[in-house]
C-alpha positions as a LaTeX table, in Angstrom:
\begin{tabular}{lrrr}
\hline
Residue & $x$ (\AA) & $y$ (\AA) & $z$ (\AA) \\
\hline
Unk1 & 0.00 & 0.00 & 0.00 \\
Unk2 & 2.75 & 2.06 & 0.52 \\
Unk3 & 4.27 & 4.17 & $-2.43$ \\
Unk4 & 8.53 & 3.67 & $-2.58$ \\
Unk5 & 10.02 & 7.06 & $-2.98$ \\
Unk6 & 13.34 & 7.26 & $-4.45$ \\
Unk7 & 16.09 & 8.54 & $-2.48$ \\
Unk8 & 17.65 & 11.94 & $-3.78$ \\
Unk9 & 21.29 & 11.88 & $-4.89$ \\
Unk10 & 22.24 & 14.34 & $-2.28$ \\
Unk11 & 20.68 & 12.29 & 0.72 \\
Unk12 & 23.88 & 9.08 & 0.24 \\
Unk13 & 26.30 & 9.81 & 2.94 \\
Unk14 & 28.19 & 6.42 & 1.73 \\
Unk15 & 29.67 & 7.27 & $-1.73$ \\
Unk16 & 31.68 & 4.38 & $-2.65$ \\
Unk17 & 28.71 & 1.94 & $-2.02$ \\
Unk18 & 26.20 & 4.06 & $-3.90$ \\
Unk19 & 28.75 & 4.74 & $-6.54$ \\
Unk20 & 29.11 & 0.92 & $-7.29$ \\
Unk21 & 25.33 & 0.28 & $-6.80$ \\
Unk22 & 25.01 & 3.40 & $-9.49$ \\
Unk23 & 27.35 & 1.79 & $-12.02$ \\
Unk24 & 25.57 & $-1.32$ & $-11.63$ \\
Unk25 & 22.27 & $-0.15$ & $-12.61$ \\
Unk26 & 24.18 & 2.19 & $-15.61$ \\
Unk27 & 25.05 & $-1.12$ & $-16.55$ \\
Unk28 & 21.93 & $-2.38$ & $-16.47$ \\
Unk29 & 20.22 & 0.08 & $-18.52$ \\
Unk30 & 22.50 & 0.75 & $-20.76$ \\
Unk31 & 23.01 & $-2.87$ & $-22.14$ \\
Unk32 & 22.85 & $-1.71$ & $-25.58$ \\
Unk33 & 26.06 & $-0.21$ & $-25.08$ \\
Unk34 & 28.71 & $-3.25$ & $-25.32$ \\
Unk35 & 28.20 & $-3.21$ & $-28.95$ \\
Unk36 & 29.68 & 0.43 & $-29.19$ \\
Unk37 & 32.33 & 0.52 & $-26.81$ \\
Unk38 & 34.56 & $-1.33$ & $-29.02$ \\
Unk39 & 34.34 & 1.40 & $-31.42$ \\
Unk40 & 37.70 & 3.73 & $-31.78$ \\
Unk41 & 35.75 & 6.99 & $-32.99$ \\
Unk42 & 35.78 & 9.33 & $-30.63$ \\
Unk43 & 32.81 & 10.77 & $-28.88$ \\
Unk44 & 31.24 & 13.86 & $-29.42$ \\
Unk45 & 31.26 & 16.25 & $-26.63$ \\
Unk46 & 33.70 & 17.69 & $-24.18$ \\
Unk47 & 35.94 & 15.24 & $-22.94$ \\
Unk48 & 36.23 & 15.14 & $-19.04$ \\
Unk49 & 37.96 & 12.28 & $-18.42$ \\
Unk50 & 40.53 & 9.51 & $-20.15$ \\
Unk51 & 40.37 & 6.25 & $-19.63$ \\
Unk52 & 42.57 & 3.57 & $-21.28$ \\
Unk53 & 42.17 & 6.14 & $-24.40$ \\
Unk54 & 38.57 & 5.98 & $-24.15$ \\
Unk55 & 37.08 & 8.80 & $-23.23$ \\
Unk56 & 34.00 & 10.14 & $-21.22$ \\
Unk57 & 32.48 & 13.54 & $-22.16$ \\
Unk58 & 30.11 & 15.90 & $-20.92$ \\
Unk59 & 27.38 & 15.39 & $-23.83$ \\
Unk60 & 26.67 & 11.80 & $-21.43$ \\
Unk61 & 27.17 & 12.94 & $-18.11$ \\
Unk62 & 24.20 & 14.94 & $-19.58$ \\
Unk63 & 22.39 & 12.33 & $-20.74$ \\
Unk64 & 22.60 & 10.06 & $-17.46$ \\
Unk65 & 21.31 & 13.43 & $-15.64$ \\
Unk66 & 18.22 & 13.51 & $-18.05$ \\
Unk67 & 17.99 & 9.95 & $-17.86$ \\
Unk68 & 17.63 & 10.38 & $-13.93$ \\
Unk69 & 15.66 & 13.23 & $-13.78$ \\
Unk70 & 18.14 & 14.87 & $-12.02$ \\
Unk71 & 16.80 & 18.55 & $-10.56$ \\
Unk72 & 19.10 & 21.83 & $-10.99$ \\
Unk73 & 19.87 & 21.94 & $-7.78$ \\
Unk74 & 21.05 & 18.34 & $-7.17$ \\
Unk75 & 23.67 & 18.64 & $-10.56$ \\
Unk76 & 26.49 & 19.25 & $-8.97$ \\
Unk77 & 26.98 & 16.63 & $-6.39$ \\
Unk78 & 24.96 & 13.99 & $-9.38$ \\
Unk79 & 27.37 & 15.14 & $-11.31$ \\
Unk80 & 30.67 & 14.38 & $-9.36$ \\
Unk81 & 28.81 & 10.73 & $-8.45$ \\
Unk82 & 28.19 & 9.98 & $-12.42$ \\
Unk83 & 31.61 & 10.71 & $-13.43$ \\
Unk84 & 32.74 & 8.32 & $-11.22$ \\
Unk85 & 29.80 & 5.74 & $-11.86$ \\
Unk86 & 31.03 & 6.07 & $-15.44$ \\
Unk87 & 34.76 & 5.15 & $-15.48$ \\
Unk88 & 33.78 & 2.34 & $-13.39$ \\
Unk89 & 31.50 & 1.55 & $-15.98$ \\
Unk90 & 33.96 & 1.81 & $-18.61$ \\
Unk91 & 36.61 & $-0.48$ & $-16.86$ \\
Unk92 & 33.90 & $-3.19$ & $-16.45$ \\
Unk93 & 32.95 & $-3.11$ & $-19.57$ \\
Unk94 & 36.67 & $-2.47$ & $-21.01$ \\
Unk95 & 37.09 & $-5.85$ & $-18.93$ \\
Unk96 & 34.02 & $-7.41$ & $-20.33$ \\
Unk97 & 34.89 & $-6.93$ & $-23.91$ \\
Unk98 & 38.36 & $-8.18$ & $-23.31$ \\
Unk99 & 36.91 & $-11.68$ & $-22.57$ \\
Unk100 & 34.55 & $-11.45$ & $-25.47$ \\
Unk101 & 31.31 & $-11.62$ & $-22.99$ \\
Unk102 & 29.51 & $-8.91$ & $-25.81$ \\
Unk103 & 30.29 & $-12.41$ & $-28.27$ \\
Unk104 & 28.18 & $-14.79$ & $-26.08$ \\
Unk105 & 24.88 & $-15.83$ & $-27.47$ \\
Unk106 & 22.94 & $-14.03$ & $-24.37$ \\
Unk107 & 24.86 & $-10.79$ & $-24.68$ \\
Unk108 & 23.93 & $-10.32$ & $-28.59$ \\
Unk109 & 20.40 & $-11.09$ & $-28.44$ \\
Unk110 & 20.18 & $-8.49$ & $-25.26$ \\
Unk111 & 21.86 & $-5.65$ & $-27.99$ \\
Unk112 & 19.90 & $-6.35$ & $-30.90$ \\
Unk113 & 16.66 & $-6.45$ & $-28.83$ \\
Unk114 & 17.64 & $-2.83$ & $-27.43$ \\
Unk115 & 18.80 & $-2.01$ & $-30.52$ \\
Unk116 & 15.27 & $-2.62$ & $-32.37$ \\
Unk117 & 13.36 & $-1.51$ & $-29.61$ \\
Unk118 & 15.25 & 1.79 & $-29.20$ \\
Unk119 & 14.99 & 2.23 & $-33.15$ \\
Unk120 & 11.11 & 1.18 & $-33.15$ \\
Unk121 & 10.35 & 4.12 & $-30.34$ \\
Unk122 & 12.61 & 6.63 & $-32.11$ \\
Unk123 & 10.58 & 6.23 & $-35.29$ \\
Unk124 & 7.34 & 6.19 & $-33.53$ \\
Unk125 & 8.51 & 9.40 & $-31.70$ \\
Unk126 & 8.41 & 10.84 & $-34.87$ \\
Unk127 & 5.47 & 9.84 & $-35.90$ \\
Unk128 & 3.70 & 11.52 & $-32.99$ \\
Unk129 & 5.75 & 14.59 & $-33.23$ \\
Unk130 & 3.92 & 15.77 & $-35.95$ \\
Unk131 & 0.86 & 15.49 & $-34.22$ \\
Unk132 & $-0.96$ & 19.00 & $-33.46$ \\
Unk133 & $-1.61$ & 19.83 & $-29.84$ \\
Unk134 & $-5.44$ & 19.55 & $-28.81$ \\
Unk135 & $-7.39$ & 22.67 & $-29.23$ \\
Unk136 & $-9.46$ & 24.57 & $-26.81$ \\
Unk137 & $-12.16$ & 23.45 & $-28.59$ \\
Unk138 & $-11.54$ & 19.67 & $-27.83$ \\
Unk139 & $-10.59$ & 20.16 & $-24.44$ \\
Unk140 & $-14.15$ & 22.47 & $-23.63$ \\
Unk141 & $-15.54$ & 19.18 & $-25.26$ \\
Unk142 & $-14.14$ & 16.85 & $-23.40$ \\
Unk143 & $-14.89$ & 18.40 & $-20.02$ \\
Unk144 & $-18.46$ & 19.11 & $-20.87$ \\
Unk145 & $-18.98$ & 15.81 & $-22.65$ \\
Unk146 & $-17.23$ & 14.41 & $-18.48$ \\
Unk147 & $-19.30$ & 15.81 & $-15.88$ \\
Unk148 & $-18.76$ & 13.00 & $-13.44$ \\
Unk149 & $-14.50$ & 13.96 & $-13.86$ \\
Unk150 & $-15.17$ & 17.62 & $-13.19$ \\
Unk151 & $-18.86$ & 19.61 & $-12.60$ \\
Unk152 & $-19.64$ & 16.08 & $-11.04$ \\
Unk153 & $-16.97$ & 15.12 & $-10.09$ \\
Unk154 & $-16.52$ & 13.07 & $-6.69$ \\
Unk155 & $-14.38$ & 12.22 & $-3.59$ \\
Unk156 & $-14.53$ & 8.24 & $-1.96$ \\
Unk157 & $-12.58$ & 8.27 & 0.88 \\
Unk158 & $-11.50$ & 3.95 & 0.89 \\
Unk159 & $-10.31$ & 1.83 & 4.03 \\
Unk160 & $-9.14$ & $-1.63$ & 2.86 \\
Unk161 & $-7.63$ & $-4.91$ & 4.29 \\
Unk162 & $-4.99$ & $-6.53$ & 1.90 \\
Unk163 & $-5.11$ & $-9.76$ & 2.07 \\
Unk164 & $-2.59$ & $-12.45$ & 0.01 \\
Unk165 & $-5.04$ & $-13.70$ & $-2.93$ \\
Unk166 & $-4.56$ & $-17.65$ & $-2.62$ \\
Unk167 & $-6.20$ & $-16.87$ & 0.82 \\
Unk168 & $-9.40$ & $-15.98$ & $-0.93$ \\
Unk169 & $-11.31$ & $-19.05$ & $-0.37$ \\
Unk170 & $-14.79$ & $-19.83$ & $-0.39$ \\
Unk171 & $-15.44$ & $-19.78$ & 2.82 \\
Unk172 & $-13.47$ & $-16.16$ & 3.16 \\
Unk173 & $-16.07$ & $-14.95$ & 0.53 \\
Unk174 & $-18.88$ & $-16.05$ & 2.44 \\
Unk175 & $-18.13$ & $-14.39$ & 4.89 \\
Unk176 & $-17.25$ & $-11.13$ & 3.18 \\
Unk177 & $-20.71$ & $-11.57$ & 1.71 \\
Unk178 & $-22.26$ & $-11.65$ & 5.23 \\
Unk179 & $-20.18$ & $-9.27$ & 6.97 \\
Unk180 & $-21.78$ & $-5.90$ & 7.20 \\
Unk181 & $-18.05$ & $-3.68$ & 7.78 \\
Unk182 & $-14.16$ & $-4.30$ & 7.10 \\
Unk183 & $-14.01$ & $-5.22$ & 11.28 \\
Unk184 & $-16.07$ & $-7.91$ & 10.86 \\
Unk185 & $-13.74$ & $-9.74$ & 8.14 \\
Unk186 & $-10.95$ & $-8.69$ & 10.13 \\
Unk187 & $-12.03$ & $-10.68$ & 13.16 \\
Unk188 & $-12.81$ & $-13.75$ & 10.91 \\
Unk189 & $-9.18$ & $-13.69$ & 9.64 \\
Unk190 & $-7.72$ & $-13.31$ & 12.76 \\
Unk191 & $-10.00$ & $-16.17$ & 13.58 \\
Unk192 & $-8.53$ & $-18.07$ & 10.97 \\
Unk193 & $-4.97$ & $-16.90$ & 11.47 \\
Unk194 & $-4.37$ & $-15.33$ & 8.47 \\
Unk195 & $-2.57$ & $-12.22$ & 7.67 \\
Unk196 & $-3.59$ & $-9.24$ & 6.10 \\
Unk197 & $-2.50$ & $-5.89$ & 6.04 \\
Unk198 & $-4.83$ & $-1.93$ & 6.92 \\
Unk199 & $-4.66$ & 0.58 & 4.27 \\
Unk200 & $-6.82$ & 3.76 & 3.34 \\
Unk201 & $-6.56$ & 6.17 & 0.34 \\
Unk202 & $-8.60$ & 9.00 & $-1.04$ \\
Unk203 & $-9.07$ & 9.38 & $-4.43$ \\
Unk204 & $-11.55$ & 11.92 & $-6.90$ \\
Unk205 & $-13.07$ & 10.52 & $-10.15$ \\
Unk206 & $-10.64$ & 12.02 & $-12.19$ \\
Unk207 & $-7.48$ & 9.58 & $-10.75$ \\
Unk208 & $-9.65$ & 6.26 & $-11.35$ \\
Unk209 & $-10.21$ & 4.41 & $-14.99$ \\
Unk210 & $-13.45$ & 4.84 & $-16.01$ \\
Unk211 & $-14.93$ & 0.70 & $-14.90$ \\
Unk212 & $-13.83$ & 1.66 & $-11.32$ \\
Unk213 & $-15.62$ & 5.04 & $-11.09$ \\
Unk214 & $-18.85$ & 3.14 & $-13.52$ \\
Unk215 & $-18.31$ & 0.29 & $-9.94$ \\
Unk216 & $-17.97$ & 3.21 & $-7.42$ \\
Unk217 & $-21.19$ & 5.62 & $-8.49$ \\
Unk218 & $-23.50$ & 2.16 & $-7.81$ \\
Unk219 & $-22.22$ & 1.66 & $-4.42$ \\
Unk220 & $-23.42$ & 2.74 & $-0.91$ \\
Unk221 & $-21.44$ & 4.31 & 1.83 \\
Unk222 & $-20.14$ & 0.63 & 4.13 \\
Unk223 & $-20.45$ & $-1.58$ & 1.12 \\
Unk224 & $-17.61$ & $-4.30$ & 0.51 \\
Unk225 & $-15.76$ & $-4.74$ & $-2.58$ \\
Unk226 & $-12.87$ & $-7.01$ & $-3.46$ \\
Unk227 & $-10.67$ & $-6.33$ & $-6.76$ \\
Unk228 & $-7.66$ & $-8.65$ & $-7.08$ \\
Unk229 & $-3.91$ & $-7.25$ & $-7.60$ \\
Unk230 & $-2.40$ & $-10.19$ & $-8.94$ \\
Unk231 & $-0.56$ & $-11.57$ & $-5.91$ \\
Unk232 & $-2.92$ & $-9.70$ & $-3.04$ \\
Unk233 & $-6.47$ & $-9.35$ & $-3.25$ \\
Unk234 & $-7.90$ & $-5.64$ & $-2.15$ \\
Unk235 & $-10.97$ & $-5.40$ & 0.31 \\
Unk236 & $-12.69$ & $-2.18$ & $-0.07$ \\
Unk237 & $-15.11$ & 0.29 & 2.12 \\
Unk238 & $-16.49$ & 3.50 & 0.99 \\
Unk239 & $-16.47$ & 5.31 & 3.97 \\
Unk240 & $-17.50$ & 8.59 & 2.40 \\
Unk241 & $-18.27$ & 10.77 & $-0.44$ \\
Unk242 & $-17.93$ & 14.60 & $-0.96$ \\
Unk243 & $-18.49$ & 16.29 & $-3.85$ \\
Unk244 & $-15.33$ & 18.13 & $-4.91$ \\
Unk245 & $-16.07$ & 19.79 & $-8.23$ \\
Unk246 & $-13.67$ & 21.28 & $-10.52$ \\
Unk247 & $-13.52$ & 23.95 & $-13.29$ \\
Unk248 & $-12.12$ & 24.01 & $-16.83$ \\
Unk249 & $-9.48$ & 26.30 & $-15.95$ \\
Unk250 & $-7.89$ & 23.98 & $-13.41$ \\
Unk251 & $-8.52$ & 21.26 & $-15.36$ \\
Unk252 & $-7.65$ & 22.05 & $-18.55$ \\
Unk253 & $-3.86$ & 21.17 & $-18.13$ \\
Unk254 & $-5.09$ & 17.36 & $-17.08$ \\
Unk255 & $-7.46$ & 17.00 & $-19.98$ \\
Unk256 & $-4.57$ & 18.20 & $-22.42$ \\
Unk257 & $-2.15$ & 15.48 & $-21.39$ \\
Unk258 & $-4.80$ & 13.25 & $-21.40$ \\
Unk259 & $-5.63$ & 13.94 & $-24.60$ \\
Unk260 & $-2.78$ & 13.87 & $-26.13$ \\
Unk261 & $-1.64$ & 10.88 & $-24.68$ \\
Unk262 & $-4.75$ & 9.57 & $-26.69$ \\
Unk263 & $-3.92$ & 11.04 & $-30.18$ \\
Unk264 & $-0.20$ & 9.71 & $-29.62$ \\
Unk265 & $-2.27$ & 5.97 & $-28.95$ \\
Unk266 & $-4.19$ & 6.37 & $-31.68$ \\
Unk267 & $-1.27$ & 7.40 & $-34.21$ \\
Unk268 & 0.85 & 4.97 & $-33.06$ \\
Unk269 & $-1.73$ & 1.84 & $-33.88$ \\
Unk270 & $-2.61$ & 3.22 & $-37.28$ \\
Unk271 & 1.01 & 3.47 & $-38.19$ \\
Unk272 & 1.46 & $-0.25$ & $-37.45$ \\
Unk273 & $-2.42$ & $-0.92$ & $-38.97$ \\
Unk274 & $-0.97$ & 0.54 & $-42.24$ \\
Unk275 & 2.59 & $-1.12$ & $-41.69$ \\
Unk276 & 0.87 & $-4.18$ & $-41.31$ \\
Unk277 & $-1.20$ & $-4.11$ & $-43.98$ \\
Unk278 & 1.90 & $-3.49$ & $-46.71$ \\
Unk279 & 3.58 & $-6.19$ & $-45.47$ \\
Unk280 & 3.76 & $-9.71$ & $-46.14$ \\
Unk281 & 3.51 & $-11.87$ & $-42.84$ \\
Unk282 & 4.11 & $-15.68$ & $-42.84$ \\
Unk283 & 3.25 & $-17.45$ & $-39.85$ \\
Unk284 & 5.70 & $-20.43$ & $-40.23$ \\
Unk285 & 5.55 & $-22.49$ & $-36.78$ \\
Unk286 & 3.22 & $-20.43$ & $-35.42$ \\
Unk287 & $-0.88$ & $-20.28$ & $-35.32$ \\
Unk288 & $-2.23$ & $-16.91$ & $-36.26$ \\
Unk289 & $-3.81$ & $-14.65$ & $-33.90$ \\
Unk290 & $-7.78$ & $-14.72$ & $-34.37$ \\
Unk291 & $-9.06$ & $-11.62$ & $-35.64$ \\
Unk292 & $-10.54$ & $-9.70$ & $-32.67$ \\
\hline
\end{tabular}
């Protein structure tokens, strides 16, 4: 129930251990790279730092900060830490090529799967580029056309027991069915000596998909409902409802990104409709998908 938040850069008092863990996980996303770092040209950029003639320059100390979403403030000291993160990067993976590990059959597959899949977003990227920003015209329509996200829109305040999913039995649903608050299932698990974890949450209209809010507005103040979360199962209590209304002008921003999240969709599946429909597929040891 509880969100991780990421610690800053500035709040690691240990820099050596960080600075390894750092590499590691530059190594880790970065995988694409052991099919470059063979390569003698030289980098573009201002180089800050030699090592073994290969050299490290400011144009990716850059990119790692962008990558990390690294804040103005925290540059400096990210900085010093990435510099660092990336000559031990380079000596691993100086190391690495020297006993041919970007030749073994696990290492090449890894590349040319980053390789395509970095290519395939870069093209898409492009193809959504060119896509015009929503007007104020579609956003007015969307937020008259969505009372219940904004004139209507409303505030459940949730408790909840988590409870592990392969302990929803029968018998526990039963008993959900007949118990008339979140205490009452509580007791019958601690009855039955099973564990489950309290949670609450508040959340508008706007922050839910559209089946949960559809589930929500036909519900009573009290009533239980479970949803499952793959490994835990949620147990759910309205235990109230405001109205909390908003206007266009506040949310205006929200309907844009929404929107043209939604035109970037959109683009992106008739680009591969059209792709697909040029090309010449051959399923060879495999059954065609039925047509939806």
């Amino acid at each position: 129930m509880n969100n991780l938040d990421m610690l800053s850069l500035t709040k690691l008092n240990n820099k050596a251990p960080f600075r390894r863990m750092l590499c590691i996980a530059l190594l880790l996303v970065t995988a694409a790279g052991l099919s470059a770092c063979g390569s003698k040209e030289k980098k573009a950029g201002q180089a800050l730092v030699r090592v073994n003639g290969e050299e490290i320059t400011v144009l990716q100390i850059n990119d790692e900060l962008r990558r990390a979403g690294v804040q103005a403030d925290q540059q400096k000291t990210a900085t010093k830490q990435l510099l660092e993160s990336l000559i031990d990067r380079q000596l691993i993976l100086a190391e690495a090529m020297r006993n041919k590990i970007d030749r073994t059959p696990e290492v090449m597959q890894a590349i040319e799967r980053a390789k395509a899949q970095i290519i395939s977003q870069a093209y898409l990227k492009s193809i959504v580029t060119k896509i015009d920003k929503p007007s104020v015209a579609e956003i007015n329509d969307y937020f008259q056309k969505h009372p219940e996200y904004f004139t209507q829109r409303k505030q459940y305040d949730i408790q909840q027991l988590v409870i592990a999913t392969k302990d929803i039995s029968d018998e526990l649903k039963l008993a959900i069915d007949s118990a008339k608050s979140l205490n009452d299932v509580a007791a019958w698990l601690d009855g039955h000596n099973l564990r489950y974890a309290r949670g609450q949450l508040s959340r508008s209209t706007t922050d839910l998909p559209e089946q949960v809010v559809a589930k929500l507005k036909e519900m009573h103040k009290g009533e239980l409902f479970l949803f499952n979360e793959g490994e835990n199962s949620v147990l759910n209590a309205i235990t109230d409802v405001k109205d909390s209304p908003v206007t266009i002008k506040n949310a205006a921003p929200q309907i844009q990104q929404y929107l043209i999240n939604k035109k970037n969709k959109e683009a992106a599946e008739a680009e591969i409709t059209l792709l697909r429909s040029m090309a010449k597929i051959e399923y060879l040891n495999a059954s065609a998908p039925i047509a939806p």
